[in-house]
C-alpha positions in Angstrom: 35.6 -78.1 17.0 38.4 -76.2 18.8 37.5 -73.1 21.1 40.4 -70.4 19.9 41.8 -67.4 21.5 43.6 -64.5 20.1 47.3 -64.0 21.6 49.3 -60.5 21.8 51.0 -62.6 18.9 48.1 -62.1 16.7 48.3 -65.9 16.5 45.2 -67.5 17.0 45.8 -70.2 19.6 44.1 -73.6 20.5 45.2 -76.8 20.7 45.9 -77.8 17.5 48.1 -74.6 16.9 49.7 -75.2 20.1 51.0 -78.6 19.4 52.7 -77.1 16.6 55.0 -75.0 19.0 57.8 -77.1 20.5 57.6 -76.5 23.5 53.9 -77.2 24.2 54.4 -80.3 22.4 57.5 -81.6 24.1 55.7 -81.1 27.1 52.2 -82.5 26.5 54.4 -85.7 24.8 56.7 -85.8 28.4 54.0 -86.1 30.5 51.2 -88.3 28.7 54.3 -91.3 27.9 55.6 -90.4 31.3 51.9 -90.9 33.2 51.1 -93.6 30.5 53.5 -96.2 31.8 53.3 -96.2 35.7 51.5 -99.3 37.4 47.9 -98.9 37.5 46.6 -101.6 40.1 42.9 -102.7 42.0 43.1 -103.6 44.9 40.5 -105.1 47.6 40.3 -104.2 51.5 40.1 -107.2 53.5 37.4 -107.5 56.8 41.3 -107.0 58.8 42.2 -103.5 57.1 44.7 -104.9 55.1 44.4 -104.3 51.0 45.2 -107.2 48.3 45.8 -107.0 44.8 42.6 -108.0 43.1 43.5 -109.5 39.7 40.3 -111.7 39.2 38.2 -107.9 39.7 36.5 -107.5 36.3 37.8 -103.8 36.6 41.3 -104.7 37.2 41.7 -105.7 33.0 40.4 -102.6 32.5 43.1 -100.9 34.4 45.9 -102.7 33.8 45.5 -104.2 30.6 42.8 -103.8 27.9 40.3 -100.8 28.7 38.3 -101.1 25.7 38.9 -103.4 22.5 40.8 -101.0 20.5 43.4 -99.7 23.1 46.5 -100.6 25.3 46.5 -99.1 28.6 49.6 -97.5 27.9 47.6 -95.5 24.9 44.4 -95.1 27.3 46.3 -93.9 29.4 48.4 -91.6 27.0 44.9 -90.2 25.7 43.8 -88.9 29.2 46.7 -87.5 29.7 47.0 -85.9 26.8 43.3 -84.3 27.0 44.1 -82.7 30.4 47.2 -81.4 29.3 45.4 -79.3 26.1 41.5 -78.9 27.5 41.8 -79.6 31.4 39.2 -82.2 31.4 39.4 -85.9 30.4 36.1 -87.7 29.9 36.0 -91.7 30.2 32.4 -93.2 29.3 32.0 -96.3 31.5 30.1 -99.1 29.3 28.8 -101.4 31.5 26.7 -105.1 31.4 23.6 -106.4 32.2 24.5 -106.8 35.9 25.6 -103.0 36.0 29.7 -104.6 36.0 32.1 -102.1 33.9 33.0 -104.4 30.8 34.7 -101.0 28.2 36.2 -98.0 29.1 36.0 -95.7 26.2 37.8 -92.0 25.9 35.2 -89.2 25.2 36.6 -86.3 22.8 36.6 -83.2 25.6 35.8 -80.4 23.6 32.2 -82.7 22.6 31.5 -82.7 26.4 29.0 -80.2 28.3 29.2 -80.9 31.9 25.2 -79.9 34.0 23.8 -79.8 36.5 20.0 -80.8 37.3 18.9 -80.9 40.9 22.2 -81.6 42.6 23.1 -84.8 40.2 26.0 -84.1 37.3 25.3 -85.2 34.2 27.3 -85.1 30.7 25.8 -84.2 27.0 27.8 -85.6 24.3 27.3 -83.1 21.6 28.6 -85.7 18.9 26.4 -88.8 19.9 23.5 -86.1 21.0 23.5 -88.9 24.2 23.3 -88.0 28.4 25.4 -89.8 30.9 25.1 -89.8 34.5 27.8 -89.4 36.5 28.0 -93.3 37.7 28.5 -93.5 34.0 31.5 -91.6 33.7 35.3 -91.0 34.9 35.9 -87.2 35.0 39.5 -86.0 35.2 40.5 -82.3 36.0 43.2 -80.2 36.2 43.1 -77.2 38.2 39.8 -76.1 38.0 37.1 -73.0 37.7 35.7 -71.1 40.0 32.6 -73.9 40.0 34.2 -76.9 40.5 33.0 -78.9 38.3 35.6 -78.1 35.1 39.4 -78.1 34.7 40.7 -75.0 33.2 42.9 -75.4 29.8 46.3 -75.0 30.0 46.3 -73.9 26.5 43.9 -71.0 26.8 45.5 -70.1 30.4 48.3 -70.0 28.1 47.5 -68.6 24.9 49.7 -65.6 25.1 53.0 -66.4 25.8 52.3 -69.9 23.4 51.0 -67.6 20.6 54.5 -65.4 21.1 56.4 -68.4 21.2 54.7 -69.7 17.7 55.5 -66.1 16.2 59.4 -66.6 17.7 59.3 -70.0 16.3 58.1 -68.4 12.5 60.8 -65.7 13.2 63.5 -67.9 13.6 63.0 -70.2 10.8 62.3 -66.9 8.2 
């Protein structure tokens, strides 16, 4: 599911129809590998002030390494920037023990994500599991966001005009 919006093209434009224009997809590829590969680190403040790298934190593996069993950092990574990029938001679902310590961090598809709000506390609906986290659950990334606070706008419907013209361009060109 994709939310779409018309251009002064008259090319229908969303994400998937933007990544097909060079530009957008240059872009998007430039900063997810660029984000993807800088040092992500934990670190501890000491009783003095002073911080320490905290290697044996259970979190740190998360981080730096292995953030769920299926993913690299460097593709974690990749994936949130890649969702703020096209939808604004990035949603990471924090899976955590018996003893409340985060063992998975697993990449929620945006567009399945409804962000509420229920007497002051945030909570998310996954429309594809039908489940509701609360927000100790959940890493929320934004870009710039609406007028609420509590979304990231999309660059690709802030967009949608000039990308739909530059699809059309594109098609031009190659005809």
């Amino acid at each position: 599911m994709s939310i779409s919006r018309s251009s002064g093209s008259g090319i229908s434009v969303d994400k998937n129809t933007a990544l097909t224009f060079t530009a957008v997809w240059s872009a998007v590829r430039l900063l997810s590998e660029s984000i993807s590969i800088l040092p992500v680190n934990v670190y501890e403040r000491q009783p003095n002030g002073d911080k320490t790298l905290a290697s044996k934190n259970a979190v740190y593996n998360l981080v730096h390494n292995e953030p769920n069993y299926y993913m690299s950092s460097v593709a974690f990574f990749e994936k949130i920037m890649m969702d703020l990029c096209l939808s604004g938001n990035s949603f990471v679902q924090i899976v955590r023990n018996g003893g409340g310590t985060p063992q998975e961090l697993l990449p929620l598809n945006a567009q399945d994500i409804q962000v509420k709000i229920n007497d002051g506390q945030i909570f998310y609906h996954n429309k594809d599991s039908n489940a509701v986290l609360d927000d100790y659950d959940v890493l929320h990334f934004k870009g710039i966001c609406d007028s609420s606070g509590l979304l990231g706008l999309s660059p690709i419907t802030q967009n949608a005009n000039a990308i739909g013209w530059g699809i059309a361009l594109e098609e031009y060109g190659s005809k």
